[in-house]
C-alpha positions as CSV (number, residue, x, y, z in Angstrom):
1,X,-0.2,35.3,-29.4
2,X,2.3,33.5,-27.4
3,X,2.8,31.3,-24.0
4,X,6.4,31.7,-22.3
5,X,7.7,28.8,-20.5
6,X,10.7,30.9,-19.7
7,X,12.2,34.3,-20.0
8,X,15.5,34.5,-21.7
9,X,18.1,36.7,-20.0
10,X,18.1,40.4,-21.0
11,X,13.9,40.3,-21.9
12,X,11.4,41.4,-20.1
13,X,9.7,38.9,-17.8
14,X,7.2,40.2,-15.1
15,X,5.3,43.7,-14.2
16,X,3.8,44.6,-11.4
17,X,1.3,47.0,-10.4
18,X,1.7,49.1,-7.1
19,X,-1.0,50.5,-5.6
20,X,-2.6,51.7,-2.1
21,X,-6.2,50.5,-2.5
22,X,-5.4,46.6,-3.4
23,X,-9.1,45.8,-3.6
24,X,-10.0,48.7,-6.1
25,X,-6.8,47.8,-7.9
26,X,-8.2,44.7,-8.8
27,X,-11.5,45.5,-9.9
28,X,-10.1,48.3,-12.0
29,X,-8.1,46.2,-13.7
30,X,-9.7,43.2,-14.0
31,X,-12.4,45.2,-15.9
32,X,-10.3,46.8,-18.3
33,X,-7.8,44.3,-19.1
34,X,-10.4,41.5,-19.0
35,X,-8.1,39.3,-16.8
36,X,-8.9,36.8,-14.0
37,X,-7.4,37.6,-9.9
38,X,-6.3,35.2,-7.7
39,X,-4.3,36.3,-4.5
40,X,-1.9,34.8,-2.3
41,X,-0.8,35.8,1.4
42,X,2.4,37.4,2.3
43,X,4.5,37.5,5.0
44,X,3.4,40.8,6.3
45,X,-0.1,40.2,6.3
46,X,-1.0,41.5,2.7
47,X,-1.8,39.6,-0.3
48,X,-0.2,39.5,-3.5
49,X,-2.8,39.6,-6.7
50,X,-2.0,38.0,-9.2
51,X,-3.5,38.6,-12.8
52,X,-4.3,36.0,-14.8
53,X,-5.5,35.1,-18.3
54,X,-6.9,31.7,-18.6
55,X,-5.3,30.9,-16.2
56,X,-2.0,32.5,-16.9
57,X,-0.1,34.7,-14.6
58,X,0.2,38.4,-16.8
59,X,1.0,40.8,-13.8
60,X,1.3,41.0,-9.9
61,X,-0.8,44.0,-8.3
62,X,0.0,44.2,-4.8
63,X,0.0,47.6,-1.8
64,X,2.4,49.1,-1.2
65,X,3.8,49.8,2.3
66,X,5.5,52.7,1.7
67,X,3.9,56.3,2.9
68,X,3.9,58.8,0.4
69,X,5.2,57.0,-3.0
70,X,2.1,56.9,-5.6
71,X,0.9,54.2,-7.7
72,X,3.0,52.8,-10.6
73,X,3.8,50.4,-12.5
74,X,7.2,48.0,-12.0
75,X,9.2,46.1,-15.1
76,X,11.5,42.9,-14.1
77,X,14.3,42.2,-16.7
78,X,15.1,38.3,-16.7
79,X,18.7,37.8,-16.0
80,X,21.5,34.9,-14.8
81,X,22.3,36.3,-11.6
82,X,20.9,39.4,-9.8
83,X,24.0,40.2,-7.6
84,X,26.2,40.2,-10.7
85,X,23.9,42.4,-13.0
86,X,23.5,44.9,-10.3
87,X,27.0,45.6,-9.6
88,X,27.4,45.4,-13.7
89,X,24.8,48.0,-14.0
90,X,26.7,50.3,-11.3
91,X,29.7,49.9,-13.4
92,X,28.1,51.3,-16.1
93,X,26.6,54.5,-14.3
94,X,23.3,53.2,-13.6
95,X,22.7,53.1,-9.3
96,X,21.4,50.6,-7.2
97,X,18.3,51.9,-6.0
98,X,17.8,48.4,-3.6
99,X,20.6,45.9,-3.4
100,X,19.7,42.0,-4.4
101,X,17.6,40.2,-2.2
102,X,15.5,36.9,-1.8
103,X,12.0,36.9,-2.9
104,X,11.4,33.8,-0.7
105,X,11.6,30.8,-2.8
106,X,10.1,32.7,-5.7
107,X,13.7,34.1,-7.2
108,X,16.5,37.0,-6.6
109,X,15.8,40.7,-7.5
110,X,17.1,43.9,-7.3
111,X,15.7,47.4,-8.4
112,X,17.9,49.7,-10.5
113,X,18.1,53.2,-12.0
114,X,19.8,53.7,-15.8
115,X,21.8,57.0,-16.1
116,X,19.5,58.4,-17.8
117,X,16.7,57.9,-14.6
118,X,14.6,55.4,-15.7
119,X,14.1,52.9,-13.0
120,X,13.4,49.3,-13.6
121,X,14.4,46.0,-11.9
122,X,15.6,42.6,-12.3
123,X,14.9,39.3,-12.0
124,X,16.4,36.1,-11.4
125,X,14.1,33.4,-11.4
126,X,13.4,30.7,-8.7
127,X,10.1,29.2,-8.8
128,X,8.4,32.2,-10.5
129,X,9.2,32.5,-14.1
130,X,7.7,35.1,-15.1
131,X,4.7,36.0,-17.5
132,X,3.1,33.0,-18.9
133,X,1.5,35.2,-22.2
134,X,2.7,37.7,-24.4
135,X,1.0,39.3,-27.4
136,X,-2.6,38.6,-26.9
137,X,-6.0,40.4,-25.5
138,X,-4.7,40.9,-21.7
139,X,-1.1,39.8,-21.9
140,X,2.0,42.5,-22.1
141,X,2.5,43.3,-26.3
142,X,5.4,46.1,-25.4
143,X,7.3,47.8,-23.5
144,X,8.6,51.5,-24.1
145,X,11.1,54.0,-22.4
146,X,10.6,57.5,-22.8
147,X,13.5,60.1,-21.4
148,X,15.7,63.0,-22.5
149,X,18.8,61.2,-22.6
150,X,18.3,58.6,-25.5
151,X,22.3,58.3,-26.1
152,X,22.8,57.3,-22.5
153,X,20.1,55.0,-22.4
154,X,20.7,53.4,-25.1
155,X,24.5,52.7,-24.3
156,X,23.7,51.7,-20.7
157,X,21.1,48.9,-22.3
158,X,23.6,47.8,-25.0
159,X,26.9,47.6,-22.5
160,X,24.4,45.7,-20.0
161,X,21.9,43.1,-21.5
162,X,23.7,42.9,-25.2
163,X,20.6,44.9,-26.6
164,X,20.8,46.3,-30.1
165,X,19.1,49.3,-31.4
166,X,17.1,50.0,-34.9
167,X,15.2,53.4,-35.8
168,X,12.1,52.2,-37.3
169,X,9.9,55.7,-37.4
170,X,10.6,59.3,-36.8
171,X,8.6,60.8,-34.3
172,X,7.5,64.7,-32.7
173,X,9.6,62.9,-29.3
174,X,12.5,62.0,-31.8
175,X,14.0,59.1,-33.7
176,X,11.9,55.8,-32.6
177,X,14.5,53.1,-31.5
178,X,13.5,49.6,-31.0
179,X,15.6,47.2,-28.6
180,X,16.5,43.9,-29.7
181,X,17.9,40.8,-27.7
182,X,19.5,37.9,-29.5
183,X,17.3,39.6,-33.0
184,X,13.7,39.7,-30.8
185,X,12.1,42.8,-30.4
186,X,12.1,43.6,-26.6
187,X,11.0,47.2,-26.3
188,X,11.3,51.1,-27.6
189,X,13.2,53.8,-27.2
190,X,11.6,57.5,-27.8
191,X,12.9,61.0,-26.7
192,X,10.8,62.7,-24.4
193,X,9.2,66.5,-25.7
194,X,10.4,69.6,-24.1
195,X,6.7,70.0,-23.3
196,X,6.7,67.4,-20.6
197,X,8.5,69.9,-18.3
198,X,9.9,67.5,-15.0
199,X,8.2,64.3,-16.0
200,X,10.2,61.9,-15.0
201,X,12.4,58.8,-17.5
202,X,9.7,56.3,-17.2
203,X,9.8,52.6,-18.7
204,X,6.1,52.0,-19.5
205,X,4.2,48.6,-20.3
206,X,2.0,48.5,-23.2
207,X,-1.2,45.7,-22.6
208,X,-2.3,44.2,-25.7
209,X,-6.5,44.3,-25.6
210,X,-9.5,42.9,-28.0
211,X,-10.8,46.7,-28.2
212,X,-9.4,49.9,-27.8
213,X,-11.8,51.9,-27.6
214,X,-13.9,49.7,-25.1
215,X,-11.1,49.4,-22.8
216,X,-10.4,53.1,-22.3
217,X,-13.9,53.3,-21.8
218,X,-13.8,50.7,-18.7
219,X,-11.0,52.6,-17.7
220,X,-12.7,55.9,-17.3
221,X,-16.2,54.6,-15.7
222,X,-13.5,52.6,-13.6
223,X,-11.8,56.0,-12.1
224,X,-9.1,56.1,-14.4
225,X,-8.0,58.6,-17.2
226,X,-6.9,58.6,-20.6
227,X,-4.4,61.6,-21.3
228,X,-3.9,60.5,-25.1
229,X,-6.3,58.3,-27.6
230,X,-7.5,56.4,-28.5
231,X,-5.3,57.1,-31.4
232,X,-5.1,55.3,-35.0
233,X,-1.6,54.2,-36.4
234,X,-2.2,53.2,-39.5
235,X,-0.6,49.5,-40.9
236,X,0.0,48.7,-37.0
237,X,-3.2,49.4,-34.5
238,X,-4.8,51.7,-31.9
239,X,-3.1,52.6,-29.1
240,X,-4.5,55.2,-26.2
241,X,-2.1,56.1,-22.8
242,X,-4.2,55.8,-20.3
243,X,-3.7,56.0,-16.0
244,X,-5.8,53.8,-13.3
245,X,-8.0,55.3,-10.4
246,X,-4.7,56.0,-8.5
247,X,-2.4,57.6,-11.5
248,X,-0.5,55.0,-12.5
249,X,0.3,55.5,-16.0
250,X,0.4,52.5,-19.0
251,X,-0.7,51.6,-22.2
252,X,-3.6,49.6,-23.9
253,X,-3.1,48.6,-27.7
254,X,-5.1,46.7,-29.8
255,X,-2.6,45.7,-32.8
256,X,-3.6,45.4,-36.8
257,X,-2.9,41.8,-38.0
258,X,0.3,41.2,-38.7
259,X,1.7,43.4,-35.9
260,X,5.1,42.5,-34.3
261,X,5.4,42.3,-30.5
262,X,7.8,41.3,-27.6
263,X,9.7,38.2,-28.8
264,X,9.3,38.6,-32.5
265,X,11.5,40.1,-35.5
């Protein structure tokens, strides 16, 4: 287990979860994940959850304003300066989906799309750092994309944040890459199977809990579904891919000792 003081540039920092019934959203995942919600107001009348683990912020849940766009989950990318990373990332062939902007005093952000579709955004931080845990029962333990086009993924990441790449399994989706910045692991790479059909490139966060099986459990008396696991991988945990009341996919893993997470080699 870990507690971040700061975020590095080119590592994962903050999720969020999106969803249309904020109230529900929090008792679903206050259950499963076993996490603590406090919110704040926001300028348009809404409040902003934030998840908590003794007393940590973990993840931002919040409803969304938008007609029509279902519930998901959002990854921030720490980085130096949002305005330059953004027109970096267009460079490269990724698109600005929403152009930098103020978070009031909180930081700078912009949302962006790789070339390969996976859509993800970034962070630069004012007074909100970020995730205060990593790698414990309620705190983010990963972070994995999943989409057909690995090779231009995996260039976009490299030529952007500096990320390396490693194949550490071989998998039914492909070779398993994972990402590394400045030699600490900061995510996975994994083809997606010609089974999916249309499902879209999708960057998915992976929660670390105290018990697999107990948190899928929450998840389904909660609403939610579990559309794979809980699953054994032997030598490194149980993992089970799981989607709240409202559809929005993630993961819950409960690592073996000895495990390597985000931040770790």
């Amino acid at each position: 287990m870990s507690t971040i003081e700061a975020h590095a540039p080119g590592t994962f920092c903050w999720i969020e979860i999106a969803v249309t019934d904020e109230e529900r959203g929090r008792a679903f995942y206050t259950s499963v994940l076993d996490l603590e919600a406090t919110g704040a107001p926001l300028p348009n009348g809404e409040t902003y959850t934030m998840l908590r683990k003794e007393g940590a912020p973990v993840a931002g849940l919040f409803k969304m304003e938008r007609v029509g766009v279902p519930a998901h989950w959002k990854v921030y990318i720490a980085v130096e300066s949002a305005d330059e990373t953004a027109r970096r990332a267009e460079e490269l062939g990724g698109k600005i989906v929403a152009p930098p902007f103020d978070v009031m005093e909180f930081g700078r952000m912009a949302v962006l799309q790789d070339p390969s579709g996976a859509v993800f955004s970034i962070w630069q931080p004012g007074t909100h750092g970020g995730f205060g845990r990593i790698n414990e029962p309620g705190a983010p333990f990963w972070f994995e994309l999943t989409t057909r086009d690995t090779a231009a993924a995996e260039k976009f990441y490299g030529d952007l944040f500096g990320w390396t790449t490693q194949v550490t399994a071989q998998t039914p989706h492909g070779p398993y890459k994972v990402f590394s910045s400045g030699g600490k692991f900061v995510g996975a790479l994994v083809g997606a199977l010609p089974a999916w059909g249309d499902a879209v490139p999708l960057w998915i966060s992976c929660m670390a809990v105290a018990d697999c099986d107990g948190a899928v459990a929450r998840a389904v008396e909660g609403g939610g579904r579990a559309f794979e696991g809980p699953v054994d991988i032997p030598g490194f945990g149980k993992y089970a891919n799981v989607a709240d009341r409202e559809g929005a996919r993630f993961q819950i893993f409960t690592p073996a000792p000895g495990t390597k997470g985000l931040g770790e080699s």
